[in-house]
C-alpha positions as CSV (number, residue, x, y, z in Angstrom):
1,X,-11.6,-80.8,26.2
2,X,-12.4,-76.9,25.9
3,X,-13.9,-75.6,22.3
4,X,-11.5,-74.0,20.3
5,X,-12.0,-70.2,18.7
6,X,-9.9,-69.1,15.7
7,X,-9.7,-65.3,15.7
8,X,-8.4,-63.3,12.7
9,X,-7.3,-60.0,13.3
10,X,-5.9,-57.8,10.4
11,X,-4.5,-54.1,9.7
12,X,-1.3,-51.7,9.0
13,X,1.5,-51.8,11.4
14,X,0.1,-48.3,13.2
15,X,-3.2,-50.7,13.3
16,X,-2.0,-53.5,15.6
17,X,-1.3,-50.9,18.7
18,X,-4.9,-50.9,19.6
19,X,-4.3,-55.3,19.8
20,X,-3.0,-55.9,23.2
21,X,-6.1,-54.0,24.6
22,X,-8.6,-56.1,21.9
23,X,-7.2,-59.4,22.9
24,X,-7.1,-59.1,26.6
25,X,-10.9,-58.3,26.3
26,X,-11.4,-61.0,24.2
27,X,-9.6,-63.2,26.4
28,X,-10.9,-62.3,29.4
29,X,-14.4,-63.4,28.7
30,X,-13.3,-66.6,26.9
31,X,-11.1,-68.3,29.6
32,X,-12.9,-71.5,29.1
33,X,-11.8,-71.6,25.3
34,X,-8.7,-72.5,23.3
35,X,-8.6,-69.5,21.6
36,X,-6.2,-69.0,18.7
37,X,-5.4,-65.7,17.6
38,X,-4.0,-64.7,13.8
39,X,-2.4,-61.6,12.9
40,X,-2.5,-61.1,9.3
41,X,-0.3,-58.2,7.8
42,X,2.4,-57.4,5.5
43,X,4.6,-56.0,8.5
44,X,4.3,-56.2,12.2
45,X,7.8,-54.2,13.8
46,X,9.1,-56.7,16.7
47,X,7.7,-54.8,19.8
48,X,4.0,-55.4,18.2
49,X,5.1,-58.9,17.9
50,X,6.2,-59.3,21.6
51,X,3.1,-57.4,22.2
52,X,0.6,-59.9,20.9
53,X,3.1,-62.9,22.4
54,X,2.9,-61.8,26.0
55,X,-0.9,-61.0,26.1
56,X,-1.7,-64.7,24.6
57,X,0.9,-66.0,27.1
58,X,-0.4,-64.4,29.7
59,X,-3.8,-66.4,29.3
60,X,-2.0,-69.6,28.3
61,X,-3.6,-68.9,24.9
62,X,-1.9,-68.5,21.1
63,X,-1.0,-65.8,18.9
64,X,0.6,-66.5,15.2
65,X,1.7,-63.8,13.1
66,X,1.6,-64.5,9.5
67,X,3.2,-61.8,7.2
68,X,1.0,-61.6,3.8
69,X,2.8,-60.8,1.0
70,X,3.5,-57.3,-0.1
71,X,2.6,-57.8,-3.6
72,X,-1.0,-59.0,-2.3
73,X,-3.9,-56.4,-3.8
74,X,-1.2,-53.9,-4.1
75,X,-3.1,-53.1,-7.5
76,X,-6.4,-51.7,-5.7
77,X,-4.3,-48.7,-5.1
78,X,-5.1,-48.2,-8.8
79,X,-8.8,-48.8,-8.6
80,X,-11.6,-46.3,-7.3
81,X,-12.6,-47.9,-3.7
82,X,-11.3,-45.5,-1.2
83,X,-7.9,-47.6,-0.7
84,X,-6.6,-44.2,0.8
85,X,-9.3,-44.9,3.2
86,X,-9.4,-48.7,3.3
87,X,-5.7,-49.5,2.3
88,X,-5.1,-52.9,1.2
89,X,-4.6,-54.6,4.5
90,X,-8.5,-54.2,5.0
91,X,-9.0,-57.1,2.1
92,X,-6.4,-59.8,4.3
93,X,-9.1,-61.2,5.3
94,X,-9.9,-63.3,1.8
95,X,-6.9,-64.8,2.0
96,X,-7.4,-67.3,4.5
97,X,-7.8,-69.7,2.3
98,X,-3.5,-69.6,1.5
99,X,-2.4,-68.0,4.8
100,X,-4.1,-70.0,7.2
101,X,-2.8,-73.4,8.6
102,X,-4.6,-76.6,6.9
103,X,-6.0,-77.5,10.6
104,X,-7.9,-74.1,10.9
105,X,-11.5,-75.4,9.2
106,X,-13.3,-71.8,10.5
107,X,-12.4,-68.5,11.6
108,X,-14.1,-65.2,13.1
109,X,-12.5,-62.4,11.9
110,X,-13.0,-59.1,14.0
111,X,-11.9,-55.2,13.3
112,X,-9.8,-54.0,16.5
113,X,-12.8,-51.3,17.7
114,X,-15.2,-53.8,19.0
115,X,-15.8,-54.3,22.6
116,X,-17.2,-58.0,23.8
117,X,-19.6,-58.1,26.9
118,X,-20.3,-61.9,26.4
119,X,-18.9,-64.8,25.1
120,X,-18.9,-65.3,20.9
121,X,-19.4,-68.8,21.2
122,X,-23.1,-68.6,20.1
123,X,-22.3,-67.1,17.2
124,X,-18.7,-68.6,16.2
125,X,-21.0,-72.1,16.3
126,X,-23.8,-71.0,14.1
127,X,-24.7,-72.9,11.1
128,X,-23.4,-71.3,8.0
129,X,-26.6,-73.3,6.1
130,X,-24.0,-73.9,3.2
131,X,-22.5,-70.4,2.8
132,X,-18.9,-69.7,2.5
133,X,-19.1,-66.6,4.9
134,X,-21.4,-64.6,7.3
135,X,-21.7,-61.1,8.3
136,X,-24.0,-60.1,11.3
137,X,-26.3,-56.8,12.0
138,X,-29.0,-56.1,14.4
139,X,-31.3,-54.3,11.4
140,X,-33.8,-55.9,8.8
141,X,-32.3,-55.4,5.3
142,X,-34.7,-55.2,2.1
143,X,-35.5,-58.5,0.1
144,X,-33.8,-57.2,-2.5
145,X,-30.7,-54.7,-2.9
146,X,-30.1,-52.2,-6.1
147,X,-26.9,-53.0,-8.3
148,X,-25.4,-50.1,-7.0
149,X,-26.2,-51.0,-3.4
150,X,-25.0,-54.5,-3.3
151,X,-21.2,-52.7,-4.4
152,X,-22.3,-50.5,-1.6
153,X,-22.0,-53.9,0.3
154,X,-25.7,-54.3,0.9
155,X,-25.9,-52.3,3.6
156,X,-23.6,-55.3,5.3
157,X,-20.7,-54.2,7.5
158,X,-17.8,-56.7,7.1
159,X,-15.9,-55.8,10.6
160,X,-17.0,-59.1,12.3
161,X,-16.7,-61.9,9.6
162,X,-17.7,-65.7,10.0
163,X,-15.6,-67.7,7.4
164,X,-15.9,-71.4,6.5
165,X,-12.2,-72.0,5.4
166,X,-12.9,-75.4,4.3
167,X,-15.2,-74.1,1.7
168,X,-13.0,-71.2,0.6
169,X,-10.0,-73.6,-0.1
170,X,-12.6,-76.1,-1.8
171,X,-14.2,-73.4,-4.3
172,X,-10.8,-71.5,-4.5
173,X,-12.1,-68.3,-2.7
174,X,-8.6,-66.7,-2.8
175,X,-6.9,-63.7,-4.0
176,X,-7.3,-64.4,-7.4
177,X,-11.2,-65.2,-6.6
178,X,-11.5,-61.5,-5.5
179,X,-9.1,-59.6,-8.0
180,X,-10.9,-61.0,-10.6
181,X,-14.0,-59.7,-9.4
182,X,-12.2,-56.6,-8.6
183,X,-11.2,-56.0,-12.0
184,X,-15.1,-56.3,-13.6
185,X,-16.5,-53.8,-10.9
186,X,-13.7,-51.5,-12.1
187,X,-15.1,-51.4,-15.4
188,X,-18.4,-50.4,-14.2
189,X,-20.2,-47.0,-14.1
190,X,-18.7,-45.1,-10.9
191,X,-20.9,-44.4,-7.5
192,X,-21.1,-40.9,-6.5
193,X,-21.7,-40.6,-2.6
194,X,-19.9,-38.4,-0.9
195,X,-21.7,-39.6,2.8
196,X,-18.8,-42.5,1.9
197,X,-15.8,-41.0,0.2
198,X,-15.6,-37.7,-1.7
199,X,-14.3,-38.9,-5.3
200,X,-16.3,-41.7,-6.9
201,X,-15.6,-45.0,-6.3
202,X,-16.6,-48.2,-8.3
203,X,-17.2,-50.6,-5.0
204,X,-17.1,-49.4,-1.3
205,X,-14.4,-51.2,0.1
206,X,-14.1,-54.7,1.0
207,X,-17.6,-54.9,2.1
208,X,-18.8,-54.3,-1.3
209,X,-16.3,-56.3,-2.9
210,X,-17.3,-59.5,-0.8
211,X,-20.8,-59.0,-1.2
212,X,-20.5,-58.9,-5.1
213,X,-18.1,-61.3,-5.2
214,X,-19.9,-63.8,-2.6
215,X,-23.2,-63.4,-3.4
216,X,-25.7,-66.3,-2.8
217,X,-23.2,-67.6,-0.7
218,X,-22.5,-64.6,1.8
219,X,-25.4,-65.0,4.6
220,X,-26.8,-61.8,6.4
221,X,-27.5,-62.9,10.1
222,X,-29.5,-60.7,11.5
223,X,-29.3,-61.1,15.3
224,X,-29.9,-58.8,18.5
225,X,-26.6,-59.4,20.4
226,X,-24.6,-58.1,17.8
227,X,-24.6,-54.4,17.5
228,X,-22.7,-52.1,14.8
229,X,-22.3,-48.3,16.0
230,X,-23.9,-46.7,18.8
231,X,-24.9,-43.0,19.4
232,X,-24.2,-41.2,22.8
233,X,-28.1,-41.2,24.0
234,X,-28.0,-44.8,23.8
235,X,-24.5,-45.4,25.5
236,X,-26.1,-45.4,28.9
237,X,-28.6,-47.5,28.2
238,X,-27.1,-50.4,25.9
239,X,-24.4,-50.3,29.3
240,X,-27.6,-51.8,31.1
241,X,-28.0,-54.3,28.6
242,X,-25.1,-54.8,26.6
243,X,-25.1,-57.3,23.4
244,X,-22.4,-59.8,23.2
245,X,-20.1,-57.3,21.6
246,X,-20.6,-54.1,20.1
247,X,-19.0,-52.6,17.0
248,X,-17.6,-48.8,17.7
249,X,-17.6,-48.3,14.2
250,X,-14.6,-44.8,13.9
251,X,-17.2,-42.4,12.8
252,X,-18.6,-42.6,16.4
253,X,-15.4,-41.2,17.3
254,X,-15.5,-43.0,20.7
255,X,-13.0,-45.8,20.2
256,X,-9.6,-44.3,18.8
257,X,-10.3,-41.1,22.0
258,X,-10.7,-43.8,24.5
259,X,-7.8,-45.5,23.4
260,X,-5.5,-42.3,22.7
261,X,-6.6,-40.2,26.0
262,X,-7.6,-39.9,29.6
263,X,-9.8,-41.0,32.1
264,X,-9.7,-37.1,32.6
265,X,-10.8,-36.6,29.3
266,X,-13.3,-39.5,28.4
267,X,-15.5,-39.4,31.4
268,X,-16.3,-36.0,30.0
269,X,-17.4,-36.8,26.9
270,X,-20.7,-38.4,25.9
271,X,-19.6,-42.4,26.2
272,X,-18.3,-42.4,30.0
273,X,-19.8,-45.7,30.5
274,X,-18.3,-47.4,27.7
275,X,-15.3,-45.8,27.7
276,X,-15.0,-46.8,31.6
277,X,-15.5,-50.4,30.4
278,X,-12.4,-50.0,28.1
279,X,-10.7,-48.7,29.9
280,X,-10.7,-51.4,32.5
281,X,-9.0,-53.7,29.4
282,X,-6.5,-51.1,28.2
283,X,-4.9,-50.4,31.9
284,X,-5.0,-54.6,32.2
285,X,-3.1,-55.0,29.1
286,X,-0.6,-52.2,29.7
287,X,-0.1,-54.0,33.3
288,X,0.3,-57.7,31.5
289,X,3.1,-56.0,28.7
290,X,4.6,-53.7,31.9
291,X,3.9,-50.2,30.5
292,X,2.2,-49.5,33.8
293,X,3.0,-51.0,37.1
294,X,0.2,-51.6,39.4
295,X,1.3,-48.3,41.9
296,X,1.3,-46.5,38.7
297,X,-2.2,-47.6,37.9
298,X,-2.9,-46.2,41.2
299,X,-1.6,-42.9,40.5
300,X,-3.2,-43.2,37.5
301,X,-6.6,-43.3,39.1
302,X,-6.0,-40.7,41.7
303,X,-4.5,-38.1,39.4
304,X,-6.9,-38.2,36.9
305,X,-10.2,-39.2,38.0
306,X,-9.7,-36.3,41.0
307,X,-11.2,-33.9,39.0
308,X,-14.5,-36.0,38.0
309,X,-15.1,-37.0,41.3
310,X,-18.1,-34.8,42.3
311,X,-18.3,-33.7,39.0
312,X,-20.7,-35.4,36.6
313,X,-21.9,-33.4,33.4
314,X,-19.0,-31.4,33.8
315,X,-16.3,-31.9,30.4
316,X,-13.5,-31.3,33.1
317,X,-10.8,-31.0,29.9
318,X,-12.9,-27.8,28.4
319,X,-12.4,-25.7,31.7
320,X,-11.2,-22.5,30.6
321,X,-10.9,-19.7,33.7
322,X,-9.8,-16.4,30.7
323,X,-7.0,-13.9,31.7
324,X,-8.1,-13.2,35.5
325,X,-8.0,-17.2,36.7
326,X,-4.9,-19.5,37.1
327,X,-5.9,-23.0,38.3
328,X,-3.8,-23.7,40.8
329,X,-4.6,-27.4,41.3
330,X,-7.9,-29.4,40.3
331,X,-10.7,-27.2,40.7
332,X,-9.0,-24.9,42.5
333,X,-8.5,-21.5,40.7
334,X,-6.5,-18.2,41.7
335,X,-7.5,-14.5,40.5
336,X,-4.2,-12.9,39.2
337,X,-5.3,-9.5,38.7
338,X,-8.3,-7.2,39.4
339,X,-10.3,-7.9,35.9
340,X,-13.6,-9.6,34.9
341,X,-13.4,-12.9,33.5
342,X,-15.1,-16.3,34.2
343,X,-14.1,-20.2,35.4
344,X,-16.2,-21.7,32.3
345,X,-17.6,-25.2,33.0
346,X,-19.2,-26.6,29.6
347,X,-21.6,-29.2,30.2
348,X,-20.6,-33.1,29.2
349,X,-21.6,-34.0,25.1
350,X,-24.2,-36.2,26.5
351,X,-25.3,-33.7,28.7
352,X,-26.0,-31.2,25.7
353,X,-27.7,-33.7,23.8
354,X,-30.4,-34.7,25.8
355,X,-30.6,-32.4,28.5
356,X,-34.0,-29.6,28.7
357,X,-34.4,-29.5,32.1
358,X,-31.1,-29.5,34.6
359,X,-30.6,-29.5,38.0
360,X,-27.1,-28.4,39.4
361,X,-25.8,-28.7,42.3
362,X,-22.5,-26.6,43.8
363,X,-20.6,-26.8,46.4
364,X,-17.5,-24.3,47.2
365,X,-15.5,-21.7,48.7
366,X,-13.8,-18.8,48.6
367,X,-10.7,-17.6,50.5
368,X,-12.1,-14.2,51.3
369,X,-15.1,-12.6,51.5
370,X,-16.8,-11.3,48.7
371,X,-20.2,-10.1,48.3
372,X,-22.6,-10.6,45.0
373,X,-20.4,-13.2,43.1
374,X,-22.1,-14.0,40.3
375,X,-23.0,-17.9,38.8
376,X,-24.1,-17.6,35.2
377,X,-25.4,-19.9,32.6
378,X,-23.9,-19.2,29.0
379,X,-23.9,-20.4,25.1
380,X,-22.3,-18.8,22.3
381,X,-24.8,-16.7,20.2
382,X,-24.7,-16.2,15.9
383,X,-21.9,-13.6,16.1
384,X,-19.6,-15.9,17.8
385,X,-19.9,-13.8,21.1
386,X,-21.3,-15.0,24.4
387,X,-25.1,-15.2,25.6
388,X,-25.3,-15.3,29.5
389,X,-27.9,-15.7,32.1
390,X,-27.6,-14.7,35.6
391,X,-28.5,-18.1,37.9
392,X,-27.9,-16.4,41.4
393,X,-25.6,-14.5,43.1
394,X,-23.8,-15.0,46.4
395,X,-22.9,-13.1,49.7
396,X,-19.7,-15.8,50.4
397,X,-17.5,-15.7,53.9
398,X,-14.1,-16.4,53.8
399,X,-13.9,-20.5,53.8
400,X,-17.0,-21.0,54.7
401,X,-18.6,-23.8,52.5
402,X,-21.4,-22.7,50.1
403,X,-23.8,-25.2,49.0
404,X,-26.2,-24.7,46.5
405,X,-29.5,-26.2,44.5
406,X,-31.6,-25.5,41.3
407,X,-33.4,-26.3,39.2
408,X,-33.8,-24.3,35.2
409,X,-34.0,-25.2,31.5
410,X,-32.0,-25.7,28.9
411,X,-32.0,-24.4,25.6
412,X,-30.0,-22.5,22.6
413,X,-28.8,-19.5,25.0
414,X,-27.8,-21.3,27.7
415,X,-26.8,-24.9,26.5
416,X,-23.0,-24.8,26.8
417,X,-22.4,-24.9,30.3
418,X,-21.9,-22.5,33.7
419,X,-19.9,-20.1,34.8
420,X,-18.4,-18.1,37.8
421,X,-17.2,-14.2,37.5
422,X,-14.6,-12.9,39.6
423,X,-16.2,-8.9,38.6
424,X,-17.5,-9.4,42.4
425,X,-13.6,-10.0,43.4
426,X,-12.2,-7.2,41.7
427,X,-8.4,-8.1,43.4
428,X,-6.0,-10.5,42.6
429,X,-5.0,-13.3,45.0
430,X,-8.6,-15.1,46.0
431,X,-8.8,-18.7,45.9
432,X,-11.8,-20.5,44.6
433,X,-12.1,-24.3,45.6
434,X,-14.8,-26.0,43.7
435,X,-15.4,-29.2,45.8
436,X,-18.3,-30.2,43.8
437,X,-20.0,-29.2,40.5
438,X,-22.6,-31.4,39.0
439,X,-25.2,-31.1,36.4
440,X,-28.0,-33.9,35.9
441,X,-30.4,-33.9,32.8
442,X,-34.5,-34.6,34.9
């Protein structure tokens, strides 16, 4: 008989868009589980609904959708805890207890921007050592936490949450549990932090409302396979070895891009590893529902990859080529008059974040001959005007490939990227085919 998971997933309607691509990661690494997924929320249109269906189908798995009452913590909208930040759907969670069928003893609840490398088993098994609930961290926290920090949520993050059902429904942890507790932080001295919220707020979301609320019976498991938030150095290296699931966390900005944009545009940006890795998930689960049929996919991959291929460090969807270039296809520009501009290449995020020491490499042609065509580095400077450096400059035949090496540093007037200027061309109607363009941080 295969172990069974309960998963609790919770949010807005707008929320439960980013689903289909969650659970299809979930459930691919957890094939040799009966995994159960719950959608709690007060509204769920029917094509979210036959969303969720034909991904849990698709793996012979479950999905149940269970509408919460509108009514529940509607009132938070009059307290100070960022509720136009965290609306009310953010505190579904506590109501397992009520929502949740009699038979479901323990749930994992997850927020939708976390990407699983590994099974949760590990961690869904853990002994809860007599606490109602668990929240997990890869950090140390202090012995002891301030008043104000432990509304702060002591320094917990409550997007993956390990609940003991049984013991909510046994010591009435329900919505009158939290409201109640609600009410008396309300009545306390405000928080000013404006890192969190810009008003003042009397508990930071649900994180600090369970943490009040639960304390000495809300455990802190500090363990290294979990992992909340990640910055774009350490992308490439947490790829190598990944934890059993990592929490985006939105101020990293990575997950709602990767879900919302391109290949095209991702690779670009400081997360391509990661966001290749969801993307693998995404395109499955848009395949499973039939937003994208597998020659589409295809396309997909030729279209909008063609630009990246040969050209790491590059952020392909910053291009700009000014008043003198028109791209004609993919790294493939035209001069339309006889003026002085420049095909701008900014380097990656990543790139511009680590790099001090580059080498490039460039590879490409021209459609006629032009001698002293000019590659420059460039940055913007304090007036908001353009500092450039002269890298080389070319003698180029008429389609005959150039191919060219170096080596220089980086730093604050020359960090944004490279550039070529058509001053050399001085006519309209020469084609420049860039057939490879990288830039590596050594």
């Amino acid at each position: 008989m295969k172990k069974e998971l309960n998963v609790l997933i919770a949010g807005d309607e707008s929320y439960f868009q980013y689903a289909p691509t969650f659970m299809t990661n979930f459930y691919e690494l957890h094939q040799d589980y009966d995994v159960h997924f719950y959608a709690f929320t007060d509204y769920m249109s029917d094509v979210h609904v036959q969303n969720l269906t034909r991904i849990a189908d698709f793996y012979n798995q479950k999905v149940t959708y269970i509408q919460i009452i509108d009514a529940e913590f509607s009132e938070l909208a009059s307290y100070e805890a960022g509720i136009e930040r965290w609306p009310k759907q953010t505190y579904y969670h506590m109501l397992v207890a009520k929502y949740l069928p009699e038979t479901v003893k323990r749930i994992i609840y997850f927020d939708l921007d976390i990407l699983f490398f590994e099974d949760i088993w590990p961690i869904y098994d853990m002994d809860l050592q007599g606490n109602y609930a668990a929240n997990f961290g890869d950090w140390t926290p202090p012995e002891t936490f301030t008043w104000n920090q432990k509304r702060l949520g002591g320094f917990t993050n409550s997007g993956v949450l390990l609940i003991d059902v049984a013991a909510y429904r046994e010591h009435q942890i329900d919505y009158h549990f939290f409201i109640n507790v609600a009410d008396k932080l309300n009545q306390e001295q405000p928080i000013y932090n404006k890192n969190l919220l810009q008003t003042p707020f009397h508990f930071f979301a649900d994180q600090g409302l369970m943490y009040v609320a639960l304390e000495g019976h809300y455990l802190y498991a500090k363990r290294d396979d979990v992992k909340h938030g990640i910055n774009r150095i350490e992308s490439a290296d947490f790829m190598q070895h990944p934890t059993r699931f990592i929490h985006m966390v939105n101020r990293y900005g990575f997950w709602a891009k990767a879900h919302k944009q391109t290949f095209q545009t991702m690779l670009s940006d400081g997360f391509p590893e990661l966001n290749f890795y969801y993307q693998k998930f995404k395109i499955k689960s848009e395949i499973i529902l039939q937003d994208m049929a597998t020659f589409e996919v295809m396309d997909f991959y030729n279209v909008q990859l063609s630009k990246l291929i040969g050209q790491g460090g590059i952020a392909c969807e910053q291009i700009s080529f000014g008043s003198t270039w028109l791209e004609s296809a993919p790294m493939t520009y035209e001069t339309v008059n006889d003026g002085t501009d420049w095909v701008r290449f900014p380097f990656s995020e990543l790139l511009k974040l680590k790099a001090h020491h580059v080498k490039l490499h460039l590879e490409f042609t021209l459609s006629e001959d032009v001698n002293g065509l000019k590659l420059l580095s460039f940055a913007k400077n304090n007036i908001g005007g353009d500092s450039l450096r002269i890298v080389t400059y070319f003698d180029v035949k008429a389609d005959e490939p150039v191919v060219f090496d170096t080596e220089f540093e980086i730093d604050l007037r020359n960090r944004e990227g490279v550039a070529i200027s058509s001053g050399a061309i001085a006519k309209a109607g020469v084609t420049l085919t860039i057939t490879s363009l990288t830039v590596r941080d050594i």
